[in-house]
C-alpha positions, 0 to 999 in steps of 0.5 A: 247327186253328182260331185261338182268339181270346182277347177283350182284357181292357178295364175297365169305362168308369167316370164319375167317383164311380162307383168310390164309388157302387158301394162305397157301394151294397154298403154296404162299408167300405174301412178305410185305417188297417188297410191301413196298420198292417201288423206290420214285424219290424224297429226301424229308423225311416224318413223322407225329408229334404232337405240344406239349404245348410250340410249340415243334415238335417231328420228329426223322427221318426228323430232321436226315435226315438233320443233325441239331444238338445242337445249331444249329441256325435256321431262322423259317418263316410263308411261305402261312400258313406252318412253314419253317425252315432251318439252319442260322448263324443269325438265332434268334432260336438254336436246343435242346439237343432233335431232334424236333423243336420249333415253336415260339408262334407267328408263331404258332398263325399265323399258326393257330396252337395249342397244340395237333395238328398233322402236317406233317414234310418234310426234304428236305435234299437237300436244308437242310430246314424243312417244318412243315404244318398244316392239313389244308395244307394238306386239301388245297394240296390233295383236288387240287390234287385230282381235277387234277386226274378228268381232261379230257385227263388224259394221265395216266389213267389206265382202269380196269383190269390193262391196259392202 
């Protein structure tokens, strides 16, 4: 039996612009706000923030999308290595003037988190809690996930060439 070669699969050398030139000469249109705008089923409120040095998160659309305000009171926990926070009447902190939150020292040292560390910060406006979790969190969450996609008989499996 004769050995089949299968020739590499190499793109075409392109110059710079060339990518634009080409959609410019199909008179195409690439419309970024439609790629963005896809429908999320859920509420929860997203963002990035960075742990200053007196344990101060900076988030201006997850502290919106739950309404706190200035003196507001707040109980703040450790819950599985991530800060939960959400509004009480007996709670020990109060929001500043400023749309972030401040991480009690105790909770941070516990977290295991420092000044300059990023987080992700998730409103959840439906139960009006703010969750901010470390990286490490982050780490522990999508390696899970990950493994989930690798299981056999994933029924949502797409096969190459778009179909399933």
């Amino acid at each position: 039996m004769a050995e089949r070669k299968i020739a590499p699969l190499v793109p075409p050398r392109l110059t710079p612009g060339a990518g634009r030139q080409r959609l410019a000469s199909r008179n195409a249109q690439l419309d970024v706000v439609d790629l963005l705008s896809r429908p999320r089923a859920g509420s929860l409120v997203y963002g990035m923030g960075k742990v200053d040095e007196r344990g101060a998160v900076s988030n201006r659309a997850t502290v919106d999308a739950l309404g706190w305000a200035t003196g507001d009171h707040l109980h703040v926990a450790l819950v599985g290595g991530s800060v939960v926070a959400h509004r009480d009447e007996a709670g020990a902190f109060a929001m500043g003037p400023k749309p972030y939150l401040v991480l009690p020292a105790a909770v941070r040292y516990r977290a295991g988190m420092r000044a300059r560390d990023l987080v992700l910060v998730v409103a959840d406006p439906n139960h009006d809690v703010l969750v901010v979790h470390p990286l490490v969190a982050l780490d522990t969450m999508i390696t899970t996930y990950h493994a989930s996609l690798t299981t056999v008989g994933n029924s949502d499996s797409v096969r190459a060439g778009g179909g399933r």
